[in-house]
LUMDOPA-531374 format. One record per atom (N, C-alpha, C): residue in one letter; x negated, y, z. Coordinates in steps of 0.001 Angstrom, whole numbers, plus 500000, padded with zeros to 6 digits. Atoms other than C-alpha are relative to their C-alpha. Layout:
! residues N
AXYZ;...
//
This chain:
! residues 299
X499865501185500854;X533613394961635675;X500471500440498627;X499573499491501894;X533994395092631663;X500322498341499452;X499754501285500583;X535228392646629456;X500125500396498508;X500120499672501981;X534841392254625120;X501367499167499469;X498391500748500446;X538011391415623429;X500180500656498536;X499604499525501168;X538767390972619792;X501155500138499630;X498468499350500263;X541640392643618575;X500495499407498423;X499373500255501675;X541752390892614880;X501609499165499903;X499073500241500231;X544921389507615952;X501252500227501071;X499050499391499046;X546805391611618385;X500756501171499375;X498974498434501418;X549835393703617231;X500476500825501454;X499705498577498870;X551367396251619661;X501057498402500759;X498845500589499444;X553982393869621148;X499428498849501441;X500745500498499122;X550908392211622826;X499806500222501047;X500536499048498904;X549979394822625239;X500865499896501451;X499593500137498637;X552699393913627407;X500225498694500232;X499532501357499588;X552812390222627277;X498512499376499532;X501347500618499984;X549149389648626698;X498859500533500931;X500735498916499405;X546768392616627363;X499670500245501297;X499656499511498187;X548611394228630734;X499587498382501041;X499590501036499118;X548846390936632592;X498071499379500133;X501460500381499907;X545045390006631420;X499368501038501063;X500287498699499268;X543885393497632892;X500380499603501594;X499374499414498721;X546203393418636196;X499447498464500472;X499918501872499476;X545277389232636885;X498428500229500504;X501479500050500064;X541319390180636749;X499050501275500600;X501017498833499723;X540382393459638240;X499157500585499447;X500783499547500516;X539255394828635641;X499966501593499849;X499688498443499548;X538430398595635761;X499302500631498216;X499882499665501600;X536934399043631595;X499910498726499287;X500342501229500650;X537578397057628908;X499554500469498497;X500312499941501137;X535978397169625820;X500558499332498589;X499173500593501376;X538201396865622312;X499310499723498380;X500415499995500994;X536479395523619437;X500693500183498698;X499032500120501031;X537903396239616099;X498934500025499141;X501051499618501131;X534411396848614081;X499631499401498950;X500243500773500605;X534473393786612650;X501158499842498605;X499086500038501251;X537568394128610382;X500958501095499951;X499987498818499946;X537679397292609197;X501809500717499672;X498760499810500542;X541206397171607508;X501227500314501142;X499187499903499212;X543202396845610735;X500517501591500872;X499691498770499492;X542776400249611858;X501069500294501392;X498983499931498907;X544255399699615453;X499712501243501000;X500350498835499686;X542434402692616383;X501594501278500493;X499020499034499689;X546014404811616234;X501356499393501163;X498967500596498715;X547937402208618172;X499853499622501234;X500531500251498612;X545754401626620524;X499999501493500730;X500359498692499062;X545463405056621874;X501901500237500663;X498887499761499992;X549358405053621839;X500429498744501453;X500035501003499134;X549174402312624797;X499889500298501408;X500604499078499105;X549670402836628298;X499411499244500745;X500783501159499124;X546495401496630054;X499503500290501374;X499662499849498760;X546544400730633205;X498027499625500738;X502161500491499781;X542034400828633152;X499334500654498865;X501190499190500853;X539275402620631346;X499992499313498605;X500021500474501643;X539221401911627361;X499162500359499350;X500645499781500914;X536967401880624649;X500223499556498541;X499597500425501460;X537464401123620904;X498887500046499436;X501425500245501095;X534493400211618682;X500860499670498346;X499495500651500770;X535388400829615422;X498915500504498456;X501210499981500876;X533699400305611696;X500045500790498900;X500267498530500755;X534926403678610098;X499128500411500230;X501325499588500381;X532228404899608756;X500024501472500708;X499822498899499943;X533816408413609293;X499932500699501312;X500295499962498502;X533525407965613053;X498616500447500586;X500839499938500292;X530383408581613027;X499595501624500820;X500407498693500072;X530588412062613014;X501149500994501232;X498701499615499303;X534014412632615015;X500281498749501366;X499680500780499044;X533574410101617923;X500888500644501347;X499352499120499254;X536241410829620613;X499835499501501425;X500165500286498787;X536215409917624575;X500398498706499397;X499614501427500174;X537765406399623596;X499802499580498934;X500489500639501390;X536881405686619792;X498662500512499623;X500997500153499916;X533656404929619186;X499314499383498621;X500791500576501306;X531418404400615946;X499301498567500229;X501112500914499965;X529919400846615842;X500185499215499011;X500549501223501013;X528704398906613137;X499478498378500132;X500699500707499318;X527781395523614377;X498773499520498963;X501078500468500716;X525522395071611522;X499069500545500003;X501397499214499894;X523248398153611906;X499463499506501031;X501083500040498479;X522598396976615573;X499281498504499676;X500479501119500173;X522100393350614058;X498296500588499629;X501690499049500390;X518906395368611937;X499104500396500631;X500822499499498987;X517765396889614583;X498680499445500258;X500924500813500030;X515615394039615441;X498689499811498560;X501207500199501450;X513974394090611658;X499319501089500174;X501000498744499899;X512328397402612247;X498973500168499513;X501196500600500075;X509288396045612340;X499600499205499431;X500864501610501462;X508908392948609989;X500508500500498961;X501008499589501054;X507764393455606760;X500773498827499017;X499363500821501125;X509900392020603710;X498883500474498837;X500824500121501007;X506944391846601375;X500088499543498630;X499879501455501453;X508061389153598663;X499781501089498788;X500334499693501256;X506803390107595628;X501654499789499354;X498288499922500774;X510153391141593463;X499744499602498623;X500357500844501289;X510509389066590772;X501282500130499268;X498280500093500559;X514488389762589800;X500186501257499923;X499666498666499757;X515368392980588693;X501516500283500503;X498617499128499340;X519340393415589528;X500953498552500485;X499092500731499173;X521490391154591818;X501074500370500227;X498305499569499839;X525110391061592255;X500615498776500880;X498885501018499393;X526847388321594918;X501132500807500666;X498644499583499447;X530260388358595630;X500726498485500504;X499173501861499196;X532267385671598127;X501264500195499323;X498488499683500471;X535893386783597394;X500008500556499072;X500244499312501132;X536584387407593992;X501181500388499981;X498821498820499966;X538886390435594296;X499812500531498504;X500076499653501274;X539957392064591253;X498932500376499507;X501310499026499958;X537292394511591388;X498823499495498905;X501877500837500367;X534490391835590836;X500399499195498608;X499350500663501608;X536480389829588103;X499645500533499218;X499929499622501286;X536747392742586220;X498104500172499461;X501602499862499799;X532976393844586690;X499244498355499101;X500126500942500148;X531947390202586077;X500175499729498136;X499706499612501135;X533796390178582807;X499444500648498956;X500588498923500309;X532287393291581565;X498890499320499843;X500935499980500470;X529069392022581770;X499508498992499698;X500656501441500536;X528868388468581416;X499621499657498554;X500011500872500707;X529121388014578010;X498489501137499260;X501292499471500147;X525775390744577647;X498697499268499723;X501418501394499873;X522640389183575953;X498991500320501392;X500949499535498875;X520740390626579302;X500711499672501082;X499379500314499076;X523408389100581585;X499042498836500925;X500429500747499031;X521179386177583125;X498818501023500564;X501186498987499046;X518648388938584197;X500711500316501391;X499688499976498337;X521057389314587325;X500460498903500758;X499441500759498839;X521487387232589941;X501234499802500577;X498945499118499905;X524810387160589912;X501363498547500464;X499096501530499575;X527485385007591899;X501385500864500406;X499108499722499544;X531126384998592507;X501194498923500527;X499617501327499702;X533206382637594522;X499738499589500978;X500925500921499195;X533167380794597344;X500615498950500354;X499244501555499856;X534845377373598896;X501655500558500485;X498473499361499923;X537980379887600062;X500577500534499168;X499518498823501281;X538411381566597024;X501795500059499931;X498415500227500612;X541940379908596216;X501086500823500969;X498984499378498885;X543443381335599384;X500409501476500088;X500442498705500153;X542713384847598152;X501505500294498890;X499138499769501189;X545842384152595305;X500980500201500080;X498941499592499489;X548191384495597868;X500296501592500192;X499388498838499469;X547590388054598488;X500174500793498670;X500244499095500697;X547244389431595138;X501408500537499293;X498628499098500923;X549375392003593007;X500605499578499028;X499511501044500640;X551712390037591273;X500186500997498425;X500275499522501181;X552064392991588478;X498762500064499376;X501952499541500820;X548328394018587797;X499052498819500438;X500930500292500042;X546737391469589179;X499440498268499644;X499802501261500153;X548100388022588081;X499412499218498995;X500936501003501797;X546348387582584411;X498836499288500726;X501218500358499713;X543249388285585919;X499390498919501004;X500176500958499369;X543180385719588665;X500123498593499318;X499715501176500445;X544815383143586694;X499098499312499105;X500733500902501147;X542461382794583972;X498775499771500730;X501270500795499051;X539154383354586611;X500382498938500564;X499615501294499692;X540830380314588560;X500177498942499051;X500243500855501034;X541155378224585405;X499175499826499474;X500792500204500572;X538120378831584543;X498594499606500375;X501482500730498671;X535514378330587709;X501277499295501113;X499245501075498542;X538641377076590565;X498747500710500916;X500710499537498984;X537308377062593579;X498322500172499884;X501532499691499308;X533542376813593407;X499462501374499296;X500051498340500997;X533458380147591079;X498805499662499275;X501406499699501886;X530210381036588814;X498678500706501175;X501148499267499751;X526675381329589954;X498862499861498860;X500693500122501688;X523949381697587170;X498955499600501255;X501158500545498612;X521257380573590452;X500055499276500749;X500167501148498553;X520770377606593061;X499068500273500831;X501180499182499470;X518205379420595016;X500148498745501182;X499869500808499102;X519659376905597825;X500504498512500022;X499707501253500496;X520485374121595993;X501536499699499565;X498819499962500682;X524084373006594792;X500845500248501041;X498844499774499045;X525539373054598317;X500131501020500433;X500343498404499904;X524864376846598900;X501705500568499587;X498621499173500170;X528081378577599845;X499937501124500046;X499811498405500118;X528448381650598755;X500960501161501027;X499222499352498966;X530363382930601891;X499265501357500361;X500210498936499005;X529861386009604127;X498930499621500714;X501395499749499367;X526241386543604920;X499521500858500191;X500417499060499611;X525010389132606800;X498686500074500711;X501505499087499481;X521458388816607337;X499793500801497780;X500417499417500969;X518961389912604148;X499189498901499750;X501136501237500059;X516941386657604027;X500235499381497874;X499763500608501550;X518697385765600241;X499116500344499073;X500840499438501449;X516177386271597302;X500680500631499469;X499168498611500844;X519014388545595971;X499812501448500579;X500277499139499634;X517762390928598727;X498243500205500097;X501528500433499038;X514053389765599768;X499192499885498396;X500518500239501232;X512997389376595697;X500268500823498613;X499827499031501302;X514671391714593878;X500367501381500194;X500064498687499747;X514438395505593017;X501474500675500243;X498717498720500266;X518241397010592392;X501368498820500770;X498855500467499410;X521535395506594499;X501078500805499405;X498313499423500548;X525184396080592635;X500529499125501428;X499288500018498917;X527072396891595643;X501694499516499351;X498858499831499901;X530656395636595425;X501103500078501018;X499346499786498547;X532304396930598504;X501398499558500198;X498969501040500381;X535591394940599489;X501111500779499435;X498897498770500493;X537984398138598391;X499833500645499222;X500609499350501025;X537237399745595177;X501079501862500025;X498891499389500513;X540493401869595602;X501080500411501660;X498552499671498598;X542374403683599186;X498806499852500783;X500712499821499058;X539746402471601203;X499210501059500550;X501624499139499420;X537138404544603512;X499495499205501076;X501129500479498935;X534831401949604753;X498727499557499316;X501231501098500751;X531132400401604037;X499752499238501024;X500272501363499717;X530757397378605335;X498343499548499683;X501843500204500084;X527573395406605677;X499566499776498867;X499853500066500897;X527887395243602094;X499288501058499645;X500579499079500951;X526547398508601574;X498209500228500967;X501251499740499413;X523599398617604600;X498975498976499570;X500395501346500398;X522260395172603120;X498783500384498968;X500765499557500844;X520449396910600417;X499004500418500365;X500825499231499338;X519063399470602085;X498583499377501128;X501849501022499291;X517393397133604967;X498947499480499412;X501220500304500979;X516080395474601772;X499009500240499328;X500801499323500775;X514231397967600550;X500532500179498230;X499091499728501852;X516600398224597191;X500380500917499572;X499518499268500303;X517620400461594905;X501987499169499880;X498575500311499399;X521826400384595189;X500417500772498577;X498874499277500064;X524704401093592982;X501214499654501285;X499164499766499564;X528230401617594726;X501311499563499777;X499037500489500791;X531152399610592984;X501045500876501516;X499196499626498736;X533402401616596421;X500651501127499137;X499173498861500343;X536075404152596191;X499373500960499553;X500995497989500701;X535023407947594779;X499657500026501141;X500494499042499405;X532882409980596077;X499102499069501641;X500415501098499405;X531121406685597877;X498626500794500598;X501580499853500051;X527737407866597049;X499545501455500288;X500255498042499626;X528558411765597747;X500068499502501683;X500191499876498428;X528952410708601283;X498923499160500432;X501120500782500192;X525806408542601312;X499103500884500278;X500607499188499909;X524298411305600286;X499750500954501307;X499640498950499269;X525566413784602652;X499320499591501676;X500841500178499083;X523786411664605451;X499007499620499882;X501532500328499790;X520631411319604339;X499599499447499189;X500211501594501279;X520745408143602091;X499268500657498656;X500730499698501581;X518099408441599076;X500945499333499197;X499540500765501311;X520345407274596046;X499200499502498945;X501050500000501281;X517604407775593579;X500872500167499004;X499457500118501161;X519482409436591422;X498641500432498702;X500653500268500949;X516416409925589410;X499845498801499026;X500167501407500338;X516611406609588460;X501213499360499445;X498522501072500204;X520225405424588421;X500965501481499790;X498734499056500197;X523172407578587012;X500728499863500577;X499166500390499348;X525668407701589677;X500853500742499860;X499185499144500428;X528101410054587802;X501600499518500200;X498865500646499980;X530617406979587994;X500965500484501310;X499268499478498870;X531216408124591553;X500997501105500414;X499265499145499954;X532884411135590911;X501511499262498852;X498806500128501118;X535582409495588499;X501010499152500915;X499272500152499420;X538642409007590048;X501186498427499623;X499691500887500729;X540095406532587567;X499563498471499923;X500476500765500222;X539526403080588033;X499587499539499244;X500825500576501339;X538831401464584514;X498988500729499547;X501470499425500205;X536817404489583932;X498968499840500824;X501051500263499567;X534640404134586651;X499432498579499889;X500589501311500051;X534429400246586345;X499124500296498966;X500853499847501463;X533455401274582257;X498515500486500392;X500987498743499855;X531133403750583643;X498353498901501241;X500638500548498866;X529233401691586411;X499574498353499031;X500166500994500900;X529032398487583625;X498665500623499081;X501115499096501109;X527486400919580940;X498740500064500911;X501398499661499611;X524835401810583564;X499377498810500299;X500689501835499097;X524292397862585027;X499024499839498085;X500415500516501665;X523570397491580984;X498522500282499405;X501082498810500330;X521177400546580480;X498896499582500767;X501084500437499000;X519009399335583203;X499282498634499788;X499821501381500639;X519309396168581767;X499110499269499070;X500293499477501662;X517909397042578543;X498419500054500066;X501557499540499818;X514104397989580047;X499865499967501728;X500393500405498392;X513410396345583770;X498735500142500577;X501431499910499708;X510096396762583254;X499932501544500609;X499406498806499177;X511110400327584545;X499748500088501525;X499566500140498534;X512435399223587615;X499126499418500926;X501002500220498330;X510050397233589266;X498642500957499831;X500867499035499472;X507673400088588341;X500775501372500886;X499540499688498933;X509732402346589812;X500148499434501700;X499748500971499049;X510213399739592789;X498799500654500721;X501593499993499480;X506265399957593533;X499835501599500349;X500360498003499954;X506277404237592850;X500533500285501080;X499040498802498975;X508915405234595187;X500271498821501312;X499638500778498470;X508283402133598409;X500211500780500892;X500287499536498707;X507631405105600634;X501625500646499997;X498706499088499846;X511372406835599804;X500691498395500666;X499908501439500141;X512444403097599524;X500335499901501993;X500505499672498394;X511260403157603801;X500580500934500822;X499402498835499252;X512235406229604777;X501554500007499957;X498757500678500201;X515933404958603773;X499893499054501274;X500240500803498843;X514861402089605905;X500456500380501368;X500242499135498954;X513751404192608458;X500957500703500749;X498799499171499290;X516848406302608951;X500834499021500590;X498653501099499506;X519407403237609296;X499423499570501759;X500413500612498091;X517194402054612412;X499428500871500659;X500506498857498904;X516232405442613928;X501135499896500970;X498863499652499011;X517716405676617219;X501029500733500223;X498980498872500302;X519353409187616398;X501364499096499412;X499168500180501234;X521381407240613329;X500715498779500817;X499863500994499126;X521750404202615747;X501268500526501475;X499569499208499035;X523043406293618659;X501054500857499488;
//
């Protein structure tokens, strides 16, 4: 017998007044620990520290797992296996948008980004949203030194429903957490600005960064350094022929935001580029594809 159990809100103190008693009441002989879904919790070190009284597993959505899976922690993504199923169908749409940017939670990150390029005469060329009906709840967690201007004046200035320059779905279109690829920001247009939820400490990608890729898109990386060197390092086409991804090595936040703006700009500047590029390079484009849902990469 197995059983699935999410861990997004179990702390250690559980295990003997939740966990044990579930386990010992049910005969259960493995249980399976999800954590993949929220990557931040990292219960991965406390869970092993547990003494279980039945077979364990941990599913979790470090990326870095991947490569170092151990008898009980286990790489899973639940979004690559969601893909899985697309394999085979055929996102055709004629691309009509050259660079897209949505964001639900507007974390500093995206503010500043946002900022940077809104007031660009080539700014409505992206698709570009930030905001969603939770936003306000987001003001509780932030850094009351660095990060209080910047919230205060984005909240005074969109509130809750934030800033979209598009209604693709009409006015009631919530910009929340969507994890298929069905949006015309993936299914219509050539280049996706990734903004991954940690610009800074983190090491995860989220479905934030495979989203592209299923789409057949070219990608930047708004993620911690050295994002796009480990991208690389498994396979992932970047195209750096195409896109300068120099920002990735800069360790410095404002510089890399500067640096990753300058290039959204440059690209900006001559699109007619991009969706020829788009059309030149479908088959690298695929073979990107291709890897995320090979069984090897899957497995």
């Amino acid at each position: 017998m197995s059983d699935y159990t999410d861990l997004f809100h179990v702390k250690n103190k559980l295990i003997d007044t939740v966990v044990k008693p579930f386990l010992n009441n049910n005969d259960i002989q493995t249980i399976i620990l999800d954590c993949s879904y929220d990557p931040f919790d990292e219960f991965e070190s406390t869970i092993e520290t547990w003494d279980w009284p039945c077979e364990y597993n941990v599913l979790v959505n470090d990326f870095s797992y991947i490569f170092k899976e151990s008898k009980n922690i286990i790489y899973h993504n639940p979004f690559i296996w969601q893909y899985k199923e697309l394999r085979y169908k055929k996102y055709d749409n004629e691309r009509i948008y050259p660079i897209s940017c949505l964001n639900g939670v507007p974390r500093k990150h995206r503010i500043d980004l946002f900022n940077l390029l809104r007031n660009n005469k080539n700014f409505n060329k992206i698709l570009f949203s930030i905001g969603n009906s939770e936003s306000s709840k987001y003001i509780n967690d932030i850094n009351p030194d660095t990060d209080r201007n910047t919230y205060k004046r984005y909240f005074e200035e969109f509130g809750d429903k934030g800033f979209s320059n598009f209604t693709p779905f009409g006015d009631n279109y919530d910009r929340g957490s969507d994890h298929s690829i069905k949006h015309i920001a993936f299914r219509e247009t050539v280049l996706n600005v990734i903004t991954e939820t940690a610009p800074e400490g983190a090491r995860i990608f989220t479905e934030k960064t495979w989203k592209p890729i299923y789409a057949r898109q070219f990608f930047f990386q708004f993620n911690r350094p050295f994002a796009i060197e480990y991208l690389r390092k498994i396979g992932i086409d970047v195209f750096d022929d195409i896109i300068d991804h120099s920002y990735d090595q800069i360790i410095d936040y404002q510089t890399r935001l500067s640096m990753i703006s300058l290039e959204i700009l440059r690209l900006l500047d001559d699109t007619g580029n991009l969706f020829d590029y788009h059309i030149k390079y479908k088959d690298r484009l695929e073979n990107n594809f291709n890897l995320l849902t090979s069984e090897d990469f899957l497995q």
